[in-house]
C-alpha positions in Angstrom: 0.0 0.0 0.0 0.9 3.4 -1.1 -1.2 6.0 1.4 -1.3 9.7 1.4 -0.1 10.0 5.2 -1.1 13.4 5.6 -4.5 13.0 5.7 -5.8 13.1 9.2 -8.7 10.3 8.0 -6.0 8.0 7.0 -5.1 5.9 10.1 -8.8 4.8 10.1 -9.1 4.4 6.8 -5.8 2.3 6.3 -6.8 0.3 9.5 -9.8 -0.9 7.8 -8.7 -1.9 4.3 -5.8 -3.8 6.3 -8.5 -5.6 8.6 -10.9 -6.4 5.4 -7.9 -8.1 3.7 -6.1 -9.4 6.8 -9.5 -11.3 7.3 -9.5 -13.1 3.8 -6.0 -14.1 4.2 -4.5 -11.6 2.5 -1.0 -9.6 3.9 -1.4 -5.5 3.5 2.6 -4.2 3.8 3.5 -0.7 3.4 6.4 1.2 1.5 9.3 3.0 3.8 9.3 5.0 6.0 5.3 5.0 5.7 5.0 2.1 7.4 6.2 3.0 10.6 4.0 6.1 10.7 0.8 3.2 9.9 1.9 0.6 12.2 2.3 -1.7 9.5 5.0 -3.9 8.3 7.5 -2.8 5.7 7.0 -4.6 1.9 10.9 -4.7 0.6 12.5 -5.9 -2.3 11.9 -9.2 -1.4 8.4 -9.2 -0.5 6.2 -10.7 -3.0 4.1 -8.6 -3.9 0.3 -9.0 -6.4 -1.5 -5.6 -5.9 -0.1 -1.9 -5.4 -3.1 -0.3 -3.7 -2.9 3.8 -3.3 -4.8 5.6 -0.9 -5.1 9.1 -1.9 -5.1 10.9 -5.0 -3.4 10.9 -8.3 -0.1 12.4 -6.8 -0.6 8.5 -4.5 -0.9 6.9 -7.5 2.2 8.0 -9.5 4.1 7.5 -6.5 2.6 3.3 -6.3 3.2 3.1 -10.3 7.1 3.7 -9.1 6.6 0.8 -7.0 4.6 -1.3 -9.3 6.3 -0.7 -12.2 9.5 -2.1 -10.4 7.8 -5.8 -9.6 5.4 -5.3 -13.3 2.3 -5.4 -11.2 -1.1 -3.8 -11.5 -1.3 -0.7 -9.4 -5.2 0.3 -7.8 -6.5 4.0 -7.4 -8.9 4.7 -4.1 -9.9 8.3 -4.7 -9.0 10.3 -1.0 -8.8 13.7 -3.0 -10.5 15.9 -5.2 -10.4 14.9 -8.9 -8.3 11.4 -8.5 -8.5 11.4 -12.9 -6.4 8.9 -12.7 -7.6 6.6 -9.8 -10.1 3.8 -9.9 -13.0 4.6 -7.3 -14.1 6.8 -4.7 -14.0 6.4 -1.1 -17.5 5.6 -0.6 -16.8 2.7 -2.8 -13.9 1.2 -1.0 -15.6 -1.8 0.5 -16.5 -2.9 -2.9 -12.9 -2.3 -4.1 -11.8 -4.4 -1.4 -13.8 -7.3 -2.6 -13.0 -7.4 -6.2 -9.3 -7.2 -4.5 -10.4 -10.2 -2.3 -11.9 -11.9 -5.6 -9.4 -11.4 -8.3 -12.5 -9.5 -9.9 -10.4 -6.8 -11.8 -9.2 -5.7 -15.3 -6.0 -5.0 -16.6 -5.1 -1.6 -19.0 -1.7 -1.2 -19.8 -0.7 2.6 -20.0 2.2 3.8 -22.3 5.3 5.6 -20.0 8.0 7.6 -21.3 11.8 7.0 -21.4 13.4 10.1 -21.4 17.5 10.3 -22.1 19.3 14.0 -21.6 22.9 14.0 -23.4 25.5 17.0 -22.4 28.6 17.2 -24.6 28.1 13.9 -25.9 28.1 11.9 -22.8 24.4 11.0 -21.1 24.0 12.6 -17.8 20.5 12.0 -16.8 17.3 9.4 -17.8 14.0 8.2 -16.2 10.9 7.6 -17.1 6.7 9.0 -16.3 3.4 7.9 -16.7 2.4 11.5 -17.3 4.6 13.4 -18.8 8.5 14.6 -18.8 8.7 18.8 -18.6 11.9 20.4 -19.3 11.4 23.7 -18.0 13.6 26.7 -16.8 14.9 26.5 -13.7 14.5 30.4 -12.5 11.4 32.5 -12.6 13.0 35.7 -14.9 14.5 33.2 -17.7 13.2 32.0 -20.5 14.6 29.0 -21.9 15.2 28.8 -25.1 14.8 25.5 -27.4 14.6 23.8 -30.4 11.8 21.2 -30.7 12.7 18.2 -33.1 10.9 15.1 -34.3 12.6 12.0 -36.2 16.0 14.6 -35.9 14.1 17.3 -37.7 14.1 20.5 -36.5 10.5 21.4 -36.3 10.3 24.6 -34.3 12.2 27.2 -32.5 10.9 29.6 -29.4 11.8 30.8 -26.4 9.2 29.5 -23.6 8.8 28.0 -20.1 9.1 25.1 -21.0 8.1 21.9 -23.4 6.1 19.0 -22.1 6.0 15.5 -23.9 3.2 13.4 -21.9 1.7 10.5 -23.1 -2.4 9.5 -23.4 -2.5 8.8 -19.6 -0.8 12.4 -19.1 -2.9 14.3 -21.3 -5.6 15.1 -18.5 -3.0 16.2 -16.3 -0.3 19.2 -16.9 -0.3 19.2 -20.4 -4.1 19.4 -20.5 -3.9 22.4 -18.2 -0.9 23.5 -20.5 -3.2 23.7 -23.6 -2.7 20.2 -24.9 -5.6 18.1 -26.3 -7.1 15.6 -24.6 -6.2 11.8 -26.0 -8.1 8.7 -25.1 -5.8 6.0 -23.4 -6.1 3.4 -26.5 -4.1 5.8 -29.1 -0.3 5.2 -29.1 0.8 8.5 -29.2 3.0 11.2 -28.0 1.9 14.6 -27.0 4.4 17.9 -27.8 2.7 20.9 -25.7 4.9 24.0 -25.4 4.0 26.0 -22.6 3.9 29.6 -22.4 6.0 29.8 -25.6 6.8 33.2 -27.3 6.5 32.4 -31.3 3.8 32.3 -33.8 3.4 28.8 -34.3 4.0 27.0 -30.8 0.9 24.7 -31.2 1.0 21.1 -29.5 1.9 18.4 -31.6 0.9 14.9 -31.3 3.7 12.1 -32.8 3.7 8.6 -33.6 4.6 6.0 -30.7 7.7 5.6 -32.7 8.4 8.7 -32.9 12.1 10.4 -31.1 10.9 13.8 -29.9 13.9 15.9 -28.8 14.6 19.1 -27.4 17.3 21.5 -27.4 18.9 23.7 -24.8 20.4 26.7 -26.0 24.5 26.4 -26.0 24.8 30.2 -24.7 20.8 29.8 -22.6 20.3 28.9 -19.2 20.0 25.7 -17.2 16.7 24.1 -17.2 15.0 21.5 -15.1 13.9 18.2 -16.6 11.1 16.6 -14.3 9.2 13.2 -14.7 5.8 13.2 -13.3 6.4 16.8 -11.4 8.3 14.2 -8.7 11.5 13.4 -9.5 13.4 16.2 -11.5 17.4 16.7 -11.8 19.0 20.1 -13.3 20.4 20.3 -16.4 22.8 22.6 -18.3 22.7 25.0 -21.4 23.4 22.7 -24.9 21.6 19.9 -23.4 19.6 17.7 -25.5 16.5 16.0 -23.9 15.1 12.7 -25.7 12.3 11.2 -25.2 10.0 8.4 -26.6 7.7 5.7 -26.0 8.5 3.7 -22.7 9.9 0.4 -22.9 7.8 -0.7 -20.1 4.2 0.5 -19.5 2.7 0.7 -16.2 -0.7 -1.5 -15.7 -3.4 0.1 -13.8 -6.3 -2.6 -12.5 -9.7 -1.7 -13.2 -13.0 -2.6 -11.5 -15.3 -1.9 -14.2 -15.5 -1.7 -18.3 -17.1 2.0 -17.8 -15.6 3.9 -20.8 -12.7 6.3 -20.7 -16.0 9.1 -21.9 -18.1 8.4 -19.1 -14.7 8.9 -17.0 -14.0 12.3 -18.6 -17.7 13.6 -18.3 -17.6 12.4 -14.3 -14.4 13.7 -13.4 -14.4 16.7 -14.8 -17.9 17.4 -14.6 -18.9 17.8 -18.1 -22.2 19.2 -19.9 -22.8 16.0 -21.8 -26.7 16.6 -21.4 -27.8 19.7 -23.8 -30.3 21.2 -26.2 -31.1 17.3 -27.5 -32.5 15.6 -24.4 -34.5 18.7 -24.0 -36.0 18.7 -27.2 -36.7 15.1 -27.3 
């Protein structure tokens, strides 16, 4: 289990998914040092483990995916927070999560990550990997950072901005949507290209082939910039610095409960007007 432990509601709440599953024979560990703040035992390296549960909200998740995506097992979503886009269920549904746990009664849906690679005078200094996205961005508030966006190793445009996002489907209802990017349904293999705040004309996001390389250039004579996967774990890097990134060598697998559409999810969590002028004149 991977628990939001700043939540005052979360002792109680971890205490009773660990009794529920304790009672079907089932062993709930913890990651460190969260365990010794739950009273619970610590899961390892060696601990076998079938189910990353996340108690929380999307932030939770990302942080379980690390942990799943180690061991290639399915990582579960309980919704704590507000939006939880990319989590499973809502609290109020948690018992019945907790069964379909106990029963094996779950779904699989393998999301596309991101390897990302940053070469600095020809040697590579930096790599890693998101479920969301990878942001190279600048590392002071008064820069700008300015880049050179290439596809395939063709130059495809130059701007000075705050950065450049590459996110994948998953990622596309998280910054990059906020950044301007389209939204893209999970079952597309694509990458996104969402500039943010450039200053140029055409600065418009760009969505690539899966087997697409999308790189992007520091300025030789710029400033540093910070490269970030998933907003969590980020490393500074230097002027003439060339980011690459493409499709992930390993996806991460999320476990679903239900076969309720990636529409209906949109509509729900974002609380969209799907119902208009037809229902009312029919």
């Amino acid at each position: 289990m991977v628990a939001h432990t700043g939540r005052a509601d979360i002792g109680p709440v971890t205490e009773h998914v660990r009794d529920r599953l304790a009672a079907a024979g089932i062993e709930l560990r913890a990651i460190d040092p969260e365990a010794a703040e739950l009273g619970m035992a610590v899961a390892d390296a060696q601990t076998p483990v079938e189910l990353v549960l996340t108690l929380g909200g999307d932030g939770t998740l990302l942080r379980g995916a690390e942990e799943a995506r180690v061991g290639n097992v399915p990582v579960l979503g309980i919704n704590l927070g507000r939006v939880g886009f990319l989590t499973e269920t809502d609290a109020e549904h948690l018992d019945a999560a907790l069964d379909a746990v106990i029963a094996g009664d779950y779904q699989i849906s393998e999301r596309m990550t991101v390897d990302v690679t940053v070469e600095h005078e020809g040697r590579t200094i930096a790599d890693g990997w998101a479920l969301n996205e990878v942001s190279v961005e600048k590392a002071t508030r008064e820069r700008i950072l300015d880049v050179v966006v290439s596809v395939d190793g063709r130059g495809v445009s130059a701007f000075g901005c705050d950065g450049v996002l590459c996110a994948t489907p998953t990622g596309s209802t998280a910054y990059a949507f906020s950044a301007g990017g389209p939204i893209v349904w999970p079952g597309v293999d694509a990458l996104l290209v969402v500039p943010s705040n450039a200053h140029a004309l055409f600065a418009r996001p760009l969505v690539v082939g899966a087997d697409s390389t999308v790189s992007v250039h520091l300025d030789p004579d710029g400033h540093e910039a910070v490269l970030a996967c998933d907003g969590r774990r980020s490393v500074e890097i230097p002027p003439g610095s060339a980011v690459s990134m493409r499709a992930g060598h390993q996806p991460v697998r999320l476990a679903r409960l239900s076969e309720a559409s990636f529409s209906d999810r949109l509509v729900r969590k974002f609380s969209l007007p799907a119902h208009g002028w037809r229902e009312a004149r029919h």
